[in-house]
Every structure is written in C-alpha cells, then in structure tokens.
SELUMGU-15507 format. One record per residue: z, x, y of N, C-alpha, C, O, CB in turn. Coordinates in steps of 0.2 Angstrom, whole numbers, plus 5000, padded with zeros to 4 digits. Glycine has a CB too. Layout:
BEGIN
ZXYZXYZXYZXYZXY...
END
This chain:
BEGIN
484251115115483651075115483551035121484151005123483551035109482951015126482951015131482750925129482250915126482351085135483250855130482950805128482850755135483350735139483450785121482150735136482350695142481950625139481950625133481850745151481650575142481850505141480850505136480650475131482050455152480450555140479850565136479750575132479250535130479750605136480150615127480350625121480450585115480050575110480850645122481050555117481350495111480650445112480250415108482350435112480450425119479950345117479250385114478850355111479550275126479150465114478550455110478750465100478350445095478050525113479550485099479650485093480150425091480350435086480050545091480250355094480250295093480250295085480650315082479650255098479950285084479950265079479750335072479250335069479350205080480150385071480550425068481150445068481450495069480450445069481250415066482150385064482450475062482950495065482150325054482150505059482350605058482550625064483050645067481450665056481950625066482050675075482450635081482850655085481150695080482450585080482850545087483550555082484050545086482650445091483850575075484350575075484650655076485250675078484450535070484050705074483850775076484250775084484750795086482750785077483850735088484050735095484650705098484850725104483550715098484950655095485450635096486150695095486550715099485450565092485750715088486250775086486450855088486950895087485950785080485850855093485850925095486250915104486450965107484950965095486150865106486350825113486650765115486450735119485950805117487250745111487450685111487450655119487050605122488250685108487850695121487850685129487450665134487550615138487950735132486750695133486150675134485750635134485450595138486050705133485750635127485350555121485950515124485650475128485550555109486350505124486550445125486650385133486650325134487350445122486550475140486450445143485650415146485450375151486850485146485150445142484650425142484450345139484150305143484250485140484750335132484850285129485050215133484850165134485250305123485750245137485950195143485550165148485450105149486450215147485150235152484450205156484050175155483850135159484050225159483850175149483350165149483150085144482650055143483150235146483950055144484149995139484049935143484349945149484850005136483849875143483649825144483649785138483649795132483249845147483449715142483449655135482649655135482449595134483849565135482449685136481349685134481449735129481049745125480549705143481949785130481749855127481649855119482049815116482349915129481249895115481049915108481849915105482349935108480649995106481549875099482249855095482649945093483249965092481949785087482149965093482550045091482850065097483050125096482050105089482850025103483150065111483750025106484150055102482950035122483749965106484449895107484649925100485249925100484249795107484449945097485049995089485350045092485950055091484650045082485150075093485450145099485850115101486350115098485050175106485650085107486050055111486750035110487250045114485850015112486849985103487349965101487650015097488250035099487149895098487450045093487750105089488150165095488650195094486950155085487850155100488150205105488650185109489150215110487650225110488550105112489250095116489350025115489549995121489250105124489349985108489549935106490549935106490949985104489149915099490749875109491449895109491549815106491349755108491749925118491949835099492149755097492649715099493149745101492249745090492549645101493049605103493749615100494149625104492849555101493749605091494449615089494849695090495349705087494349615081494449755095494949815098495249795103495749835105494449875100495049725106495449715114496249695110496449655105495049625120496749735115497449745114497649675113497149645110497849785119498049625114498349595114499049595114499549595110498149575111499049605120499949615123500449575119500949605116500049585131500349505120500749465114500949485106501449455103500349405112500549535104500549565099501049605097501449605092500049595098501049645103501449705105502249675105502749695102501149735113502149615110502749595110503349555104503949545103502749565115502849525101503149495095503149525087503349505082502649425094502949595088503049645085503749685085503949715080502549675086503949675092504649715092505049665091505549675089504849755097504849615093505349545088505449535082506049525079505249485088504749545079504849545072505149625068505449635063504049525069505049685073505649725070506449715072506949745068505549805072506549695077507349675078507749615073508349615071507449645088506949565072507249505066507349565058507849555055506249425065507049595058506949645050507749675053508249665050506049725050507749705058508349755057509049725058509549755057508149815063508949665060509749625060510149635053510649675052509449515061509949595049510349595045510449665042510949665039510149555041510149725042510249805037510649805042511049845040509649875036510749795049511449835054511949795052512449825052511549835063511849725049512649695048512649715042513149685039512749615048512349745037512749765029513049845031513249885027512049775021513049855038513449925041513949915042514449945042513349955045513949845045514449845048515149815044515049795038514249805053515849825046516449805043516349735041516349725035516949805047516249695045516249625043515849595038515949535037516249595047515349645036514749615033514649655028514149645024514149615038515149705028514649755021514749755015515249735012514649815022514149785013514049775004513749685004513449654999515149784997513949655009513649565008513149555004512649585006513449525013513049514999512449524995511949474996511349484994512649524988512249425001511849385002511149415010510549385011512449325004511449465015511049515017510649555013510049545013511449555019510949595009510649625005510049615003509549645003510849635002510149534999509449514996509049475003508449465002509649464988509249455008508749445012508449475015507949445016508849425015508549545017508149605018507249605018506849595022508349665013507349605009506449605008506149555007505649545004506149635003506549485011506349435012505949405018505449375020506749405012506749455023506449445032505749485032505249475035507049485039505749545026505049595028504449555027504049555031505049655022504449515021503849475019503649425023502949425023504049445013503949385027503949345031503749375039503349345042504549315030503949435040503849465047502949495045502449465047504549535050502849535041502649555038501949515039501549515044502949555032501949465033501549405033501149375040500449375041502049355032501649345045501749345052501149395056500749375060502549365053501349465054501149505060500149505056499749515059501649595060500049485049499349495047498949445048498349435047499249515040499449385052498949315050499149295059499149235061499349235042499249365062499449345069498949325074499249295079499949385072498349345075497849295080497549245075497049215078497349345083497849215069497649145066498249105067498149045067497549155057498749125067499349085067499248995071498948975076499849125070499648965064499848895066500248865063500348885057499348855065500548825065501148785061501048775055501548765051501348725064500448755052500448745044500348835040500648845034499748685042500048865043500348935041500948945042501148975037500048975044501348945046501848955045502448935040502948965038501948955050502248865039502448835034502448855026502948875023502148775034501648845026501548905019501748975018501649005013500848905019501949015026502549075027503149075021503249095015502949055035503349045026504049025026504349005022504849035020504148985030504048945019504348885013504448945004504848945001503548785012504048975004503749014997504249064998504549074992502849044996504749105005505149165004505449105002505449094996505449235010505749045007506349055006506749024999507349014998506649025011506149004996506148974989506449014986506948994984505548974986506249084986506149144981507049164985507549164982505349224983506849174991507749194993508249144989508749164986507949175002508149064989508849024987508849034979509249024976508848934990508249064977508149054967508649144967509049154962506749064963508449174971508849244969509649244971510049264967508349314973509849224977510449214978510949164975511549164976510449214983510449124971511049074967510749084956510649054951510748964972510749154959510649154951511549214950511649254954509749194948511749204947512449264944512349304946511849334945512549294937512949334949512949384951513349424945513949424945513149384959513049464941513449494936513349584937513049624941513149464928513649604934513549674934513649694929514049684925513849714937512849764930512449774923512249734918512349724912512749824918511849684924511349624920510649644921510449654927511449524924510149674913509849704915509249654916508749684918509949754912509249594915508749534914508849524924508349514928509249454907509449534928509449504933509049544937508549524940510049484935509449614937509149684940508449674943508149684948509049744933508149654934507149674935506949614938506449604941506549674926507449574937507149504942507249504948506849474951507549434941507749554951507949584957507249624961507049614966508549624954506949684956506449734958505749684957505449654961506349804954505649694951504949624951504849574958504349564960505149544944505649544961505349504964504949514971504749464975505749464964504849604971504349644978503749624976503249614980504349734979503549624968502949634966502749564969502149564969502949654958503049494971503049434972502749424979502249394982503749404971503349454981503249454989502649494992502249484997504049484993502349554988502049584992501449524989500949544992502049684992501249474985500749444984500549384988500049374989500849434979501249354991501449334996501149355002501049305006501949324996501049425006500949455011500449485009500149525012501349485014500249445003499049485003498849415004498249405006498549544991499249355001498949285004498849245009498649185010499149255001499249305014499349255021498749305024498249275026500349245025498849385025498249395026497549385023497149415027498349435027497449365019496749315015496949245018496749195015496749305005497249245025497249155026497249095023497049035025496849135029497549105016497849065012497249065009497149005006498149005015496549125007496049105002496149114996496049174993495549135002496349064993496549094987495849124981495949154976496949024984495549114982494849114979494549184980494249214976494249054982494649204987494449254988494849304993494749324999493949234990495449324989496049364992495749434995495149454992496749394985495949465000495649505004496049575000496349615003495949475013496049584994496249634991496149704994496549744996496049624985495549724994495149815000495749825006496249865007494149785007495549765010495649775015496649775015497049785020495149725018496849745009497649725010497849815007498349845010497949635004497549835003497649885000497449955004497650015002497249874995497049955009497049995014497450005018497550055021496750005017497749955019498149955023499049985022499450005026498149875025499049965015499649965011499750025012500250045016499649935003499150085009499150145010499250155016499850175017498650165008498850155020498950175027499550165028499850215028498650155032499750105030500450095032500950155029501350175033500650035030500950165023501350205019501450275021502050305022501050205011500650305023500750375025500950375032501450415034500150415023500650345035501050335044501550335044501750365048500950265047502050295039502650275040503150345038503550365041502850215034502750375033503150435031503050515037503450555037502650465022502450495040502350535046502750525052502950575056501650525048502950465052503450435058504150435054504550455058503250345061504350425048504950445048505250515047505750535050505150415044504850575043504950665045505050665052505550675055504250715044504650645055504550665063505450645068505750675071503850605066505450565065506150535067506750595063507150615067506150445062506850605057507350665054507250705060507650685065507050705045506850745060507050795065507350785072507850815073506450835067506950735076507050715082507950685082508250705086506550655083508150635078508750615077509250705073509750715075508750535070508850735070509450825069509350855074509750905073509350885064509150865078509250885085509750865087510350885087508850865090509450785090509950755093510550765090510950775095509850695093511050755085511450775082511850845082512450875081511150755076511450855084511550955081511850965092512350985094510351025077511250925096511650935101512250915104512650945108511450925104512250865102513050825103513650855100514150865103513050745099513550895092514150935091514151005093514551045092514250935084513651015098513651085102514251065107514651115109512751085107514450985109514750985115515450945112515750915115514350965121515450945105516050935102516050835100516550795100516650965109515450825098515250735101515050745092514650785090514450705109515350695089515050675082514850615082515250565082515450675076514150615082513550555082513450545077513150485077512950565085513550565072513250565065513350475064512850435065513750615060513950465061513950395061513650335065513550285062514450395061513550355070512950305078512450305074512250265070512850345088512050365075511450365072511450325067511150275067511250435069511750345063511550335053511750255053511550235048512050395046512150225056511950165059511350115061510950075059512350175064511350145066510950115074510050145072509550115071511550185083510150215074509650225076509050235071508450215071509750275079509550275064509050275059508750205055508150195053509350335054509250175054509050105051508550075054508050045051509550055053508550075062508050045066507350075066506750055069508350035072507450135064506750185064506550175058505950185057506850265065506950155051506450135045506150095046505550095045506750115038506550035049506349955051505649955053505249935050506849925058505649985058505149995064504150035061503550025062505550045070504750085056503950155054503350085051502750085053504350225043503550035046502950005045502549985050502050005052503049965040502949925054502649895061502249915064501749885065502949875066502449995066502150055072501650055066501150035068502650135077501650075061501050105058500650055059500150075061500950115051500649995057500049955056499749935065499149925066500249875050500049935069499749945076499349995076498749985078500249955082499650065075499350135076498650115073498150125075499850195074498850085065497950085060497750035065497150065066497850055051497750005066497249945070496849975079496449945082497949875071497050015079496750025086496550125084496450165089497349995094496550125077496450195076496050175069496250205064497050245076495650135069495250085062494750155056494550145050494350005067494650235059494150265058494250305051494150285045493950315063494650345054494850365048495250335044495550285047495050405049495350355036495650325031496150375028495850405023495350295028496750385030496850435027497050415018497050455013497550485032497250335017497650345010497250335005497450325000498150305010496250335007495750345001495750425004496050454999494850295002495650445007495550535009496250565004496150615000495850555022496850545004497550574999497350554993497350604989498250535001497150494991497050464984496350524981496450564977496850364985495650534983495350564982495550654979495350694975494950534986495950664984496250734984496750734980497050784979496350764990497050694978497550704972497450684965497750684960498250664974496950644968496350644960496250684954496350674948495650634962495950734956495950794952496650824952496650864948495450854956496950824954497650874955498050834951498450874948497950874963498150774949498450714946498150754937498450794934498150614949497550734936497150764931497450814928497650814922496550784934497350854932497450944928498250924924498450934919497551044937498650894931499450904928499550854924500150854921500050894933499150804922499150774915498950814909499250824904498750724915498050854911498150864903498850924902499150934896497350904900498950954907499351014905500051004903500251054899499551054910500450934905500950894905500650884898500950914894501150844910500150844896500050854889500050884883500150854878499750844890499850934884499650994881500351024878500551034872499251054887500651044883501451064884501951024881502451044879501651064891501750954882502350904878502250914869502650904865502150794880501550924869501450934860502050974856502350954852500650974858501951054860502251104854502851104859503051164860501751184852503151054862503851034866504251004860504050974855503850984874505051004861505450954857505450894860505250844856506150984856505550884869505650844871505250784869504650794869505650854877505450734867504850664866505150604869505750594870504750634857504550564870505050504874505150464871505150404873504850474881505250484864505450444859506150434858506450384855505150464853506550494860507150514862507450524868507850494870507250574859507050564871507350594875507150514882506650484882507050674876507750504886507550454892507250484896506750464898508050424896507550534897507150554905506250564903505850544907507550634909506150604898505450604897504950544898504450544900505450614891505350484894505250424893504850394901504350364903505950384889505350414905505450374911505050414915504850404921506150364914504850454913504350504917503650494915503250514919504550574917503650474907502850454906502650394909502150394912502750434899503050334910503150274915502650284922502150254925503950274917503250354924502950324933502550354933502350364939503350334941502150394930501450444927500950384929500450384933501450474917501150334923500650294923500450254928499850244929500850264919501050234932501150204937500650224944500350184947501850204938500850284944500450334950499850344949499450354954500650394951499650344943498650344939498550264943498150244948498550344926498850234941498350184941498350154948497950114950498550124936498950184954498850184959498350224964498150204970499450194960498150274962497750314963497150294963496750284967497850364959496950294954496450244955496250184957495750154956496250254951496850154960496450084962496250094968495750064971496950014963496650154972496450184979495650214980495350194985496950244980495550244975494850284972494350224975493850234979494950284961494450154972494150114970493850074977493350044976494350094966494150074981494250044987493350054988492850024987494850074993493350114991492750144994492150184991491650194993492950194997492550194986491950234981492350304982492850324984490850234984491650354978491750414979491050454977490650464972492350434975491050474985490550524987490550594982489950604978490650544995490850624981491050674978490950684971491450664967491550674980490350724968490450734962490950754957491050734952490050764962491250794960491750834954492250774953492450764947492250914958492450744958492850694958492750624955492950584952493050694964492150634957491850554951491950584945492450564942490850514950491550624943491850664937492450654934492550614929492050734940493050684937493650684936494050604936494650594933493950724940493650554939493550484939493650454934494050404934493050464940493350484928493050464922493450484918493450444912492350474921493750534918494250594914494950544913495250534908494350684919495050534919495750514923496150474918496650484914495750484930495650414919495950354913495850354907496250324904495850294913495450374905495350394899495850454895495950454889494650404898496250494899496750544898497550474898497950474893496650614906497550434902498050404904497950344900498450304900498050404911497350334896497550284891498050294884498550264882496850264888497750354883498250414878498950404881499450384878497850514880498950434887499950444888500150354888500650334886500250494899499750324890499850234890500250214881500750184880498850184891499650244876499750234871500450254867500850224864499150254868500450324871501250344868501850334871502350344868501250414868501850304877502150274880502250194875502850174873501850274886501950164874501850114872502350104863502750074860501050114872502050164863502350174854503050194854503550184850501950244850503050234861504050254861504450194861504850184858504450324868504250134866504450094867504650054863505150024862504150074871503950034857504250004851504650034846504849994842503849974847504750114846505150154843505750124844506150104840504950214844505950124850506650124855506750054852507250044850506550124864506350014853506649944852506949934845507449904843506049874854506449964839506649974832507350004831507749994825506050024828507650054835508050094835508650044837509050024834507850144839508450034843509450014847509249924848509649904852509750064858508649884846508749834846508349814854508049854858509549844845508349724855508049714860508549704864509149674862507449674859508249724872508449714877508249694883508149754885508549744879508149654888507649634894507349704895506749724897508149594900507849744895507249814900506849854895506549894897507749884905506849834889506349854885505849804884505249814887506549874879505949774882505549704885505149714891504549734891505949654886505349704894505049704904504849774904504649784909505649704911504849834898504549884902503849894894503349934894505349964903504049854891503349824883502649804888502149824888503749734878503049754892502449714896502049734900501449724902502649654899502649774902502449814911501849854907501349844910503249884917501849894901501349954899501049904897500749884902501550024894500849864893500349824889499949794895499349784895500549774884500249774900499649764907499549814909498949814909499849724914499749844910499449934913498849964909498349994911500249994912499049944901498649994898497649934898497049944900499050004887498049904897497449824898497149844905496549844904497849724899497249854914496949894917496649944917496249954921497149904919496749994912496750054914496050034910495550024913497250114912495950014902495449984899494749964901494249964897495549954897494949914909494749854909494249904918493749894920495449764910494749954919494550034925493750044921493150024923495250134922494050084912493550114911492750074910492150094911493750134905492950034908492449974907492149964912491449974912492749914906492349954916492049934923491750014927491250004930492749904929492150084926491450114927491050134925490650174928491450134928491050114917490250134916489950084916489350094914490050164910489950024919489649974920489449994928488949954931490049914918489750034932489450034941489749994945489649994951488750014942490349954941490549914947491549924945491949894943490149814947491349974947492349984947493049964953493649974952492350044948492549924958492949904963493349824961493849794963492549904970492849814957493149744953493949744949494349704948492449734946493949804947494449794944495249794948495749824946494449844939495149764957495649744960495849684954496249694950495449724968495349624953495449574953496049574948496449524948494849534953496149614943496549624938497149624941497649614937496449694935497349634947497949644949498349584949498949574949498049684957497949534948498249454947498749464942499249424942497549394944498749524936498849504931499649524932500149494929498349534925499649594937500449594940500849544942501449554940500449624944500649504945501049444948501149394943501749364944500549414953500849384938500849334934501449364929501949334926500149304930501349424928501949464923502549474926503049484923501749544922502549464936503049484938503349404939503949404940502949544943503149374939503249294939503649294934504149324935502549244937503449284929503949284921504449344923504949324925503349314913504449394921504949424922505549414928506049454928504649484922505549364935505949324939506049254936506649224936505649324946505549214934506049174933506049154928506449114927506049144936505749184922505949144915506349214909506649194904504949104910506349254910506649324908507449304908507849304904506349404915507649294915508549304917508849234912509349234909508749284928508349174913508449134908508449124900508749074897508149114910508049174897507949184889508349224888508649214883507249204886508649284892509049314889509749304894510049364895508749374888509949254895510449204896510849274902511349294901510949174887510649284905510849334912510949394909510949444914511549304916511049414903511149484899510849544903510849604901510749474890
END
C-alpha cells in the first residue's frame, strides 16, 4: 500500500485506517509520523508520535546496578562455597544463613534506585531477627515442629522481599507486579541453569578427554555460583526485556492441562485402592496438587484471561480443586484420629484449611468479575506461616 504524508492527515481522525496503514507499512508510517511531528502538531500526530518512539526513563541502564548486583551474587555465594568447603562443612550456622543473605540481597536489588539508610535498616534488622530466632532455637534431629519452622520461614522472607519492593507500603503491597516477577525470575532461572548443565558437561567431558577430573572444581566453584547468580541475571534480563511475560503465557497454558489431569487423577483414584487416607505418598501428592492449582491460578489472575476456553476452564479448575481440597482435608483428620497429633499434621491441617478458604474466596471472586483481588488473601499465608515459626516449635516443646 502506497502510504505518503497525504494520506494519514486527510484520515486524522480515523483511528481504523491510520491503524490499516500503520499495519500494512510500519516502516513508512512511522517515518512519515517522525516528519511530520512537531509541538503545534494534532494531538493524533503527538499519540503516534509517542506510541512510535517514546523511550522511558526507567529503561536507562544503570551501570551501578550492574555492579552491585555481582556483589550482591558473590555476597549470596560466599557462604554455599564455605559449606563445601573442609573447614566449614555441614555448618549449620551457614546453612541457615543462605536464605537469609538471599532475602536481604534480594530485597536490596528491588528497592535499588530507592535506596536509603533507613531502608536499609528496615532491610536488614527483620532478616537478622529471623536469622538469630532460627539459629538459636535446638538443634534437634527429627524435630518435626523445628523442620516446618525451618521451610515456613521462606514463606516469611519471601514476604519480606514483596515489602521492601512495595517501599515499605504496607497498605498497598505491590503484589502483580512482585508476582511477575517471581514467575519470571523462576522460568529464566530454569532457562539459565539447563543451559549452565550442558555448558559445565562439556566442559567436564573435555577435561576427562585429556585425563583432568574437574568434576569436583565445578560442583564446587562453578555450579554453586551459577545457581547463585540464575535469579540476579534473570531479573536484569526481565527488566530491560519488560514485553513479554512468559510466566502468565506458562500459567495460562498449563491451565487447561492441570484441569484434564485432575479430573482424570480423579476419576482414576475412585475405583483405585490407593487412598490418601492410607497410603502417604498419595496423601502427599494430593498436597502439592493443591499447591500448584492455586499457584496457577494466582498466576491466571495477574492479567486476566483473553481466552475463552481457558476462562472456561478458569471456572472448572477450583471448583474441581475444592473437592480434592476437601478430601485432602478429611484424610488429614482421618490420620490425626489414627496415629495421634503431630506438628506436621497439624501444620499440614492449617496449611489445607487456608488453601481451601482461597480457593473459595477464587470462586467467589469470579463470579463476582473481580478475581485479581484474591492476591490480597495471600496475607493469610504469612500470618499462618508466622505461627507455624514461632509459636508451633514452642507449643509442641521442639517435638
């Protein structure tokens, strides 16, 4: 289509065809759009205009960024090389600092063109809280009260590193956006560490070509510092690659796919012996079922969904997953009637009864049209996972 400067100012003001024409000649339209742009020009030039070669302030790089990012992976990777090392290893006092230094670097790198010493403060002071409360509680073994106080206390920190990126709003936590990121980061990381596997079995595979066992260096050195690193480089790489999304694009396509292998897992468990009334592993596999629904759909929720079949199946999902919630629920107080109470029956009672109370609070919300609301529920994790660190290891006397 033949588009010259003629054209768009007599269809100005049809929004169809200058997008007709933008569409059939980007190249074209846009270099006409550039001539022809001035600050007198029709507010429909200055939308063009901006839509075509607005460039935002927050895309400019910041070198400082760059650099205090591989500090904050060399601060992350310090201590995982000294639990390798002879003098340091199995140290538990490392160990549990790990997803301390993460939270803190972490933190750091989301609040890093805000940063100030009283942010840092509000950083800082809350890990190391959580670090001296966890290293100076018993170190026992097969304490299952300490264990969950042990995993729960991610559920803490990662609440910690959605409040420092919300700049300390407590009122208004930046939940979308902490949650895109979460995602992103996750699949990036998984793209960068396959890629790292191969690159490091090569490397490996050449060195014993010439009689050189690297294995141990690597699995030291290199691969440690490449888990370290996979989140850091992801969230750089999302930030100056903001367009796409792949972990609403994954979550929508495993939506339906999640669905079918429920009801079928369903269907199949009826006229099965296996129950997770008995059987554990069953038990433990209705769990992370649940776990992954509701991850899914919180993902779902971020953005919406364009897609009929898939809102559809939107609607199917939890309301299928209330059902396995329910039976889940029931084996649990079966189990407890059976062998008695335990912290990890207990902690896995609560964990489903918040879970199922989301999934509820899902349906609710979408037939009401406003399903992204039911971030705010996530509050209800932290308060559960609160209790289960620090008043759990306590009631049931470190057991």
């Amino acid at each position: 289509m033949n588009i010259n400067k003629d054209i768009i100012m007599e269809n100005i003001n049809n929004p169809n065809l200058l997008e007709d024409l933008y569409q059939a000649n980007k190249k074209c339209f846009s270099e006409i759009i550039k001539n022809i742009y001035n600050e007198n020009s029709d507010i429909i030039i200055k939308y063009w205009y901006t839509r075509l070669f607005y460039k935002s302030v927050n895309n400019k790089r910041n070198p400082k960024k760059y650099i205090f990012t591989a500090l904050f992976i060399i601060l992350a990777w310090f201590p995982i090389r000294l639990v390798f090392s002879e003098l340091f290893n199995n140290n538990v006092y490392f160990i549990k600092a790990i997803p301390i230094i993460f939270s803190i670097t972490l933190s750091i790198f989301f609040l890093f063109e805000k940063i100030r010493i009283k942010n840092l403060i509000l950083i800082i002071i809350p890990n190391i809280i959580l670090y001296l409360y966890v290293i100076l509680l018993p170190n026992k073994a097969n304490s299952q009260s300490l264990d969950n106080a042990f995993y729960f206390m991610f559920i803490i920190l990662w609440f910690f590193i959605l409040i420092s990126l919300s700049n300390f709003n407590f009122r208004k936590l930046e939940y979308n956006i902490f949650l895109e990121k979460c995602g992103e980061m996750i699949i990036w990381s998984t793209i960068f560490i396959i890629g790292g596997m191969v690159i490091v079995g090569l490397s490996i595979a050449l060195f014993n070509a010439i009689d050189i066992d690297s294995w141990e260096f690597y699995a030291k050195n290199i691969v440690t510092l490449g888990l370290v690193a996979s989140p850091f480089i992801s969230l750089l790489v999302i930030e100056n690659n903001n367009r796409t999304k792949l972990s609403i694009i994954i979550a929508n396509i495993f939506l339906p796919i999640i669905l079918v292998s429920l009801l079928v897992f369903g269907i199949i468990s009826i006229f099965n012996d296996s129950k997770p009334y008995e059987d554990r592993n069953i038990f433990i596999l209705y769990n992370i079922m649940n776990v992954i629904v509701i991850c899914i759909l919180v993902f779902t929720s971020i953005k919406g969904i364009n897609n009929k079949f898939i809102n559809i199946c939107s609607y199917i999902l939890p309301l299928i997953t209330i059902i396995l919630n329910i039976v889940t629920l029931s084996a649990v107080m079966h189990r407890l009637n059976e062998y008695g109470i335990t912290p990890n029956k207990i902690t896995l009672l609560g964990t489903n009864v918040i879970m199922l109370g989301h999934l509820i609070f899902i349906v609710y919300l979408k037939y009401k049209g406003k399903t992204e609301n039911n971030l705010k529920y996530l509050l209800a994790y932290f308060i559960w996972a609160f209790l289960v660190v620090f008043i759990f290891p306590i009631i049931f006397k470190y057991s």
